[in-house]
N, C-alpha and C positions, 0 to 999 in steps of 0.2 A: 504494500500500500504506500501512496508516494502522496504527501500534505497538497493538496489544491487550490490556491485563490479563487476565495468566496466567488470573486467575478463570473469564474471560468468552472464554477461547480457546477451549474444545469447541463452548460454543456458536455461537460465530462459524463456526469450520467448518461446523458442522454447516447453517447458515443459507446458506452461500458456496455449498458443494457443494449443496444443491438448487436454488439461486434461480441461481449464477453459471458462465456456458461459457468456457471462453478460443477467440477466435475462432480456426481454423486456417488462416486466410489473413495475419492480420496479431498472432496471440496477444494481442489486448487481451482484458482483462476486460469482460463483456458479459451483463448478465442475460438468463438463459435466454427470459423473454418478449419481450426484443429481436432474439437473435439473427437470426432470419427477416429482419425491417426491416435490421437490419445490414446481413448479407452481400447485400440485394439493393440497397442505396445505395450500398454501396460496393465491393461485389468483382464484382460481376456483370459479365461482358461485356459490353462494347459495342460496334459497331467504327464507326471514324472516317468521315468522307468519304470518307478517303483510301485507304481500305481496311484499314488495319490495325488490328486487336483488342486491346484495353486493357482494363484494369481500370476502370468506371464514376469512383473517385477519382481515376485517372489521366490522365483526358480532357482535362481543363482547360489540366492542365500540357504533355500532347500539341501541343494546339491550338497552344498559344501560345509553343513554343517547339521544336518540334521535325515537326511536319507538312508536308510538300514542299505543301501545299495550304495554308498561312497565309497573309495577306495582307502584301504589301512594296511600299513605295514606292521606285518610279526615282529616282535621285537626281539626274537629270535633267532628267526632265518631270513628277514627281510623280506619275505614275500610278500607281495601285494593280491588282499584280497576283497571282498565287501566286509564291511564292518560289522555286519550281522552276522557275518561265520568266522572271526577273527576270534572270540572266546574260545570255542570248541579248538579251532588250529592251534591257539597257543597251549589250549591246555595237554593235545597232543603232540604236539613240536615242543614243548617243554620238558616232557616226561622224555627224549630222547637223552641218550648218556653219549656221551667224547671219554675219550681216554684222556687223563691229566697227565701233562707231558713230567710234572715234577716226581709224585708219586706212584703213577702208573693205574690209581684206581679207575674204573668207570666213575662218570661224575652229571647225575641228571644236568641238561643243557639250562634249567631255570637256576641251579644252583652255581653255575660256574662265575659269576660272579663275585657272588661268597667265599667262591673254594679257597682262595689263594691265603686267606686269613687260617685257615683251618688245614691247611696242606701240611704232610707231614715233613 
């Protein structure tokens, strides 16, 4: 909103109210010649991979931070998986053993870590 000289206020209305909509999905101000382009870059539905229906600006932010289908690396083997079977992977890519090159024991791959404090 930009302060108007009282003078030039009918006029301004009068220019606002034909040329300008307020959107009803997010109340911006939006000249009436845009609208259409508007509401269809940004409100329109979409829906994800994953199944679920978003608002077209909301996608992004979906993807990347809330989608059981994003991409997660094991912090183990570094694979990249969906983050929805990243639980299950780690907790079987963890339960894998390496041989400890100091001791020689098998050493579960979640505890190697740890091991070096406890090596014999």
């Amino acid at each position: 909103t930009k302060d108007i000289p009282v003078a030039n206020f009918i006029m301004h209305e009068i220019h606002c109210r034909r040329n300008i909509e307020v959107c009803r999905y997010c109340s911006e101000s939006i000249p009436k010649s845009e609208m259409k382009n508007h509401i269809e870059s940004e409100h329109v539905q979409v829906t994800c991979k994953c199944g679920m229906k978003t608002e077209k600006r909301l996608l992004k932010d979906h993807e990347a931070s809330a989608c059981p289908l994003r991409p997660a690396l094991c912090q183990y083997c570094d694979i990249q998986l969906a983050i929805s079977k990243l639980q299950d992977h780690e907790i079987y890519c963890g339960a894998r053993t390496e041989r400890c090159g100091g001791c020689g024991r098998n050493v579960m791959v979640k505890e190697l870590k740890e091991h070096p404090r406890v090596c014999g």
